[in-house]
N, C-alpha and C positions, 0 to 999 in steps of 0.2 A: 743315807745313800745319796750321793751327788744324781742331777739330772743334767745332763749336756744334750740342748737339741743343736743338730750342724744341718743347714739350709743348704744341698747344694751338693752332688757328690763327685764334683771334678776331682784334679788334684788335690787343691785345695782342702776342699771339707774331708776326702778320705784320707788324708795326712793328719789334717786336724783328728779326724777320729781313732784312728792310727796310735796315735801318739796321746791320746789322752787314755785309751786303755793301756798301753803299756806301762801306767803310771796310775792307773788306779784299775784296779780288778773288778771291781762290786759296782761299778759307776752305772748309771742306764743314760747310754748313749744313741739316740737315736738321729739318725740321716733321713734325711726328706730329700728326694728323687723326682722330679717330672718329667722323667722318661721312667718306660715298661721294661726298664732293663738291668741288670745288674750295674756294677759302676764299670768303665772300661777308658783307658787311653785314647785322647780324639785324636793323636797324634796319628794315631793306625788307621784311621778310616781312609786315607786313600792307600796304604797297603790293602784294606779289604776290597776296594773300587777293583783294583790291580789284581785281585786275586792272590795276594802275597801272602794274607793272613785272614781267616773264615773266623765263625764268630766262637768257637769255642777258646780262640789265642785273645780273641777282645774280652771276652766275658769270665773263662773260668775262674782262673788266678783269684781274681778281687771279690766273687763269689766265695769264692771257700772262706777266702779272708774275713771276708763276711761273718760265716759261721763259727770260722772258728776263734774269734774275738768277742763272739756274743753281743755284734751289734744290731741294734734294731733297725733294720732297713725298711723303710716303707715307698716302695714304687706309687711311679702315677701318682704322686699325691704332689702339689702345688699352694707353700703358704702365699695365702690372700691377704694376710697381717700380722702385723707385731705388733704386741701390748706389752710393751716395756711396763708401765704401770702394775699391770697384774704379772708381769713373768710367765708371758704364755706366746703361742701365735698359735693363727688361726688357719682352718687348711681348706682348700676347696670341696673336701668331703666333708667338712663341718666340723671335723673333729678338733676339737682345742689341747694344746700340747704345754704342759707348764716345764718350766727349767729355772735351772739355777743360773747357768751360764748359756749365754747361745752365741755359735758362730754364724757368720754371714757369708756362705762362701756360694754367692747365688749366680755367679757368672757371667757373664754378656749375650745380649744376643745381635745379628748381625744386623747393621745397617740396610736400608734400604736403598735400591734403583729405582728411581722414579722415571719409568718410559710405559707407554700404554702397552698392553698386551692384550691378545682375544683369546689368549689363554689355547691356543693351537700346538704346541709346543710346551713342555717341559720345563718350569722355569722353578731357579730353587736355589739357595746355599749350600753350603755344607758345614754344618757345624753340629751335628747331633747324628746320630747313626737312623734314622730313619730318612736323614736328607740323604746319606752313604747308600743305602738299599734303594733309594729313588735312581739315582744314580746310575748304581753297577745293573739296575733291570732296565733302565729307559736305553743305554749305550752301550753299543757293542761293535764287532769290526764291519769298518764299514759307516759308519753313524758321522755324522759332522756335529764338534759342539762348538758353543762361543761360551767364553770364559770371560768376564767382568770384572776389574779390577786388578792392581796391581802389588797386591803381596802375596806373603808365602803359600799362605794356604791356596790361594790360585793357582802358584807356578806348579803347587805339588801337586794341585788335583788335575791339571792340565795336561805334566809330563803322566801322572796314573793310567790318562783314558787314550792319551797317544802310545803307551806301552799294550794296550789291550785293540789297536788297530782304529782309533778313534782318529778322525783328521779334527785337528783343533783351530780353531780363532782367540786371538785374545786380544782382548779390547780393552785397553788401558790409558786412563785419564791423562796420566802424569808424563813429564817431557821422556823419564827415564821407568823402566820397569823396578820395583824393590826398594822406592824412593826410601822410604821411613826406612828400612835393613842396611844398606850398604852405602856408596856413593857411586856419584855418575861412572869414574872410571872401571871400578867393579861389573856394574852393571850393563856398559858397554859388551865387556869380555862374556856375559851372562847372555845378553841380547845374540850375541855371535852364535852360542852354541844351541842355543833355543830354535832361531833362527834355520840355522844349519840342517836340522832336523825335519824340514819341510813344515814347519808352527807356522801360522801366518800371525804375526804380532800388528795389530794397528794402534799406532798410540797418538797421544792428544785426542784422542775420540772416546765416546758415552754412547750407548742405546737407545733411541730415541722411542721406536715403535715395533710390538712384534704382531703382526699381519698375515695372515694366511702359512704357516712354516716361515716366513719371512722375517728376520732380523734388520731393521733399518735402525743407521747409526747418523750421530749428527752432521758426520763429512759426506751425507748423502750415497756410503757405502753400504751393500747390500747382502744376506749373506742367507743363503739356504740352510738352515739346521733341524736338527732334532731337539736339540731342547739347549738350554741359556742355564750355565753355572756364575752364579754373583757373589763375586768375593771385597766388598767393599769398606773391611772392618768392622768392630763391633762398637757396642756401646755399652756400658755398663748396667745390669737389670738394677732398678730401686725398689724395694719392697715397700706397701704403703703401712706407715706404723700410724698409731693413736700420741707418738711421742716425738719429738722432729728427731731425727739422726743427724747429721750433718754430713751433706752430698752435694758433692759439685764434680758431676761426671765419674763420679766412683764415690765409696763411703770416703772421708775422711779418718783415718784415725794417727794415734802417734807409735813411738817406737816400740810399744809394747804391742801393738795391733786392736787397741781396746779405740772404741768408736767414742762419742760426745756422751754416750749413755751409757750410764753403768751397768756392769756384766752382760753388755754388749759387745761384742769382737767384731774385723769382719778383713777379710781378705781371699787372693784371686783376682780374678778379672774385675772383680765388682770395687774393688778396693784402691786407691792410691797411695804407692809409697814411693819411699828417699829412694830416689839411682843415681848413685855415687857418682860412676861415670859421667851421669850432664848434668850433675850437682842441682837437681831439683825434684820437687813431688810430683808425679802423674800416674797413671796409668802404666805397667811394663805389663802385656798382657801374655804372656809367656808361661808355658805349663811346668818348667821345672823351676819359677819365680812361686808358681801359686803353689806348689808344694815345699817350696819357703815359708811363706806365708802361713799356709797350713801347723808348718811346725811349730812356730815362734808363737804363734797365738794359740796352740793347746797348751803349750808350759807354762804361759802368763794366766791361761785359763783357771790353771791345776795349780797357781802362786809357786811358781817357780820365774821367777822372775827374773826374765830374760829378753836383753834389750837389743831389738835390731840397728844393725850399722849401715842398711842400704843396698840394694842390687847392683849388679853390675848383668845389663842386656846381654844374651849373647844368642846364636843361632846357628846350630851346626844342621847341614843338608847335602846333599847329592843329587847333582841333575845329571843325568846320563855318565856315568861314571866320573862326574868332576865332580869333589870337595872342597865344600866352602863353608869356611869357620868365619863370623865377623861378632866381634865383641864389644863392648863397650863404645866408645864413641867414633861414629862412622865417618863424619864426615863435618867441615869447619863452615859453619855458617856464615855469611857475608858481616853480620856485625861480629863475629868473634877471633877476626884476623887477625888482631895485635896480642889475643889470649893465646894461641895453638898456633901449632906450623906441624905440615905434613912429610913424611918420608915412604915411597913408593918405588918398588922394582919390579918388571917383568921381563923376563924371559922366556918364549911360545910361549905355552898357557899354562904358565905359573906366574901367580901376582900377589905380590904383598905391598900392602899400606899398611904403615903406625900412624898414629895422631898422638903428638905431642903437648901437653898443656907450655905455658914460656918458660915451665922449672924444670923443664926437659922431662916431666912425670907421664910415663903413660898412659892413655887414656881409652884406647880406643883400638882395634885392630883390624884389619879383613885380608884372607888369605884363601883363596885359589887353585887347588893341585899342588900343595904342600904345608901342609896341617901339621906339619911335627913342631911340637914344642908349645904347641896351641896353647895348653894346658895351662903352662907357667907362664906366658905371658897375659893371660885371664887372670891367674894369682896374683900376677904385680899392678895390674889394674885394682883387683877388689883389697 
C-alpha cells in the first residue's frame, strides 16, 4: 500500500489528494492542515466578511469530501521538518509521518508592514479564515477601516466591508492601484469607480505609526480607525528539511512538478512555475494555478507521467457590479517595446486592451463591462 503525505490543504494539496485517490483506492493518504478547520476556498472569505456566505458553504462540501475519499485529515498539526533521507517529516505534536511520495503544497503567508503600532486597534491580514472572523467581529456599520496595500485581495476585502456599511481608507504604495493585475489605463477606469463610491483611496503612501486609534501615514496624513487590514502580498512558506530542496522564493521544481529530491513534489503558492504568457519561471500565486499544480503533480506522483506546458495568469472579479477579466500579459514593460505593441478601445465604461507579442501572437488581455468571449481569447493565449 502506497503512502502519500500532502503538506498543506489549499487548492493545491486537496487537488493533489483528489486526484491521487481517484487513481488508486487502497493508497493512505494523508493532509497536514495548521488550521482547526476543515479545508475551504480562501477565495470566500470576503463573501463571509460580507455575509454572502457563513461557514457551513466554506467548510461542508470539502469535509464530506473528506470522508468520503477516505482521506486522513489531520487539523492543527504543523510539519517542523522533512527528512527526505528517512522518508518521513516531522510534526509539531511530535509525531513522525513516513511516505513514499510527499507533496509540498505549504502555501505562502503574508508579508509584513513594518510601522509601529501600540496595538490600540485591530491590525491583521486576511489570508486564513481566523483572520476572516477577526474581521467580520471587529467591523461593522458605522466602523472606519484602512486597508494596506494594493492588490486583489485588498480591493476585495475593502468593497466586502463598504458593502456591510464600513467607510474604508486605502493606502497604497504604488503610483496606480492593481499594479502587478492590470495596467495603468485599466486601473485608472478602476480608481474612478472605487473612488465614486465615497472609498477614500491615498496612494504613493505607507503606514508609518498606529498611536492612540490613530493611523499616521508617511504624507503626514492622519486617519481615525477601528482596526488596519494589510494586504501586501505573500511570500512563499520553506519547510526546513535535513536535505537541501532547492528554493529561491518558492520550491523549484521542473515540468513534472517533482523538486531537486527525489519523490519530493511541491506546488501552489510555495512553488515556482513556467507562465507561458511572460515566458518565464516565478511565482503565479493564483488559486485555480495551484489546483493545476495540484493535478499534474498527483499523476507524476502515481507514474502517470504527465508534463506540464505552463500557466497562463488570469483573474476574473467584480467591483460594484462591474466585470473585469485580465489575463495573460497585462501590460508592455519599458524594455519590451520593440517585442509587443498594444490595441485598446473604450467606450463609457466598457474597456478592452490586447497585447500583442511582434508575430501579432496574443499574449495578454484585460476587459471591463464586456467579458464575452473572455473565454477563447484565454484559449488562444494558453
Amino acid at each position: 500500500m502506497k503512502r502519500y503525505v500532502i503538506i498543506g490543504c489549499g487548492n493545491a494539496g486537496l487537488t493533489c489528494a483528489k486526484t491521487l485517490r481517484s487513481h488508486d483506492l487502497d493508497a493512505q493518504i494523508t493532509i497536514i492542515s495548521d488550521e482547526d478547520y476543515p479545508p475551504y476556498c480562501r477565495c470566500l472569505l470576503t463573501y463571509y466578511i460580507e455575509n454572502k456566505a457563513d461557514e457551513k458553504i466554506l467548510f461542508e462540501k470539502n469535509e464530506s469530501s473528506i470522508k468520503r475519499m477516505n482521506l486522513n485529515y489531520l487539523r492543527n498539526e504543523k510539519v517542523e521538518f522533512i527528512e527526505p533521507k528517512k522518508n518521513r517529516v516531522r510534526l509539531s505534536s511530535g509525531k513522525k509521518l513516513y511516505y513514499d511520495k510527499l507533496f509540498i503544497g505549504a502555501g505562502a503567508s503574508p508579508k509584513k508592514s513594518f510601522f509601529k503600532s501600540d496595538n490600540s486597534i485591530l491590525t491583521t491580514n486576511l489570508r486564513k479564515f481566523d483572520d476572516a472572523k477577526k474581521i467580520k467581529d471587529n467591523f461593522s456599520k458605522g466602523s472606519v477601516a484602512v486597508v494596506e496595500g494594493g492588490g486583489l485581495v485588498s480591493l476585495k476585502t475593502l468593497v466586502a466591508l463598504y458593502e456591510i456599511g464600513v467607510k474604508v481608507f486605502w493606502v497604497v504604495g504604488s503610483p496606480y492601484i492593481l499594479s502587478f493585475l492590470i495596467d495603468r489605463d485599466s486601473s485608472k477606469i478602476l480608481e474612478h469607480i472605487i473612488t465614486s463610491h465615497g472609498i477614500k483611496l491615498i496612494k504613493g503612501a505607507r503606514i508609518v505609526e498606529i498611536k492612540n486609534k490613530i493611523v499616521k501615514l508617511n504624507n503626514e496624513y492622519e486617519i481615525k480607525a477601528d482596526g488596519v487590514i494589510v494586504g501586501k502580498g505573500v511570500a512563499a512558506n520553506k519547510i526546513p528539511s535535513d536535505t537541501y530542496i532547492e528554493f529561491d522564493d518558492g520550491y523549484l521544481v521542473n515540468d513534472f512538478f517533482e523538486t531537486s529530491i527525489e519523490n519530493v513534489y511541491a506546488g501552489g503558492d510555495c512553488a515556482k512555475i513556467f507562465d507561458k504568457a511572460h515566458n518565464k519561471i516565478w511565482k503565479v500565486a493564483l488559486w485555480p494555478v495551484a489546483g493545476t499544480s495540484g493535478l499534474f503533480a498527483a499523476k507524476n506522483m502515481i507514474n502517470l507521467k504527465t508534463k506540464f506546458k505552463g500557466a497562463v495568469p488570469a483573474n476574473s472579479f467584480s467591483v460594484f457590479d462591474n466585470d473585469i477579466i485580465a489575463a495573460g500579459k497585462k501590460k508592455i514593460e519599458k524594455n519590451e517595446t520593440g517585442n509587443f505593441y498594444e490595441y485598446s478601445e473604450k467606450k463609457n465604461n466598457v474597456f478592452k486592451k490586447f497585447i500583442f507579442d511582434k508575430n501579432n501572437n496574443l499574449k495578454g488581455f484585460v476587459f471591463i463591462n464586456d467579458i464575452f468571449n473572455a473565454g477563447s481569447y484565454y484559449y488562444k493565449i494558453k
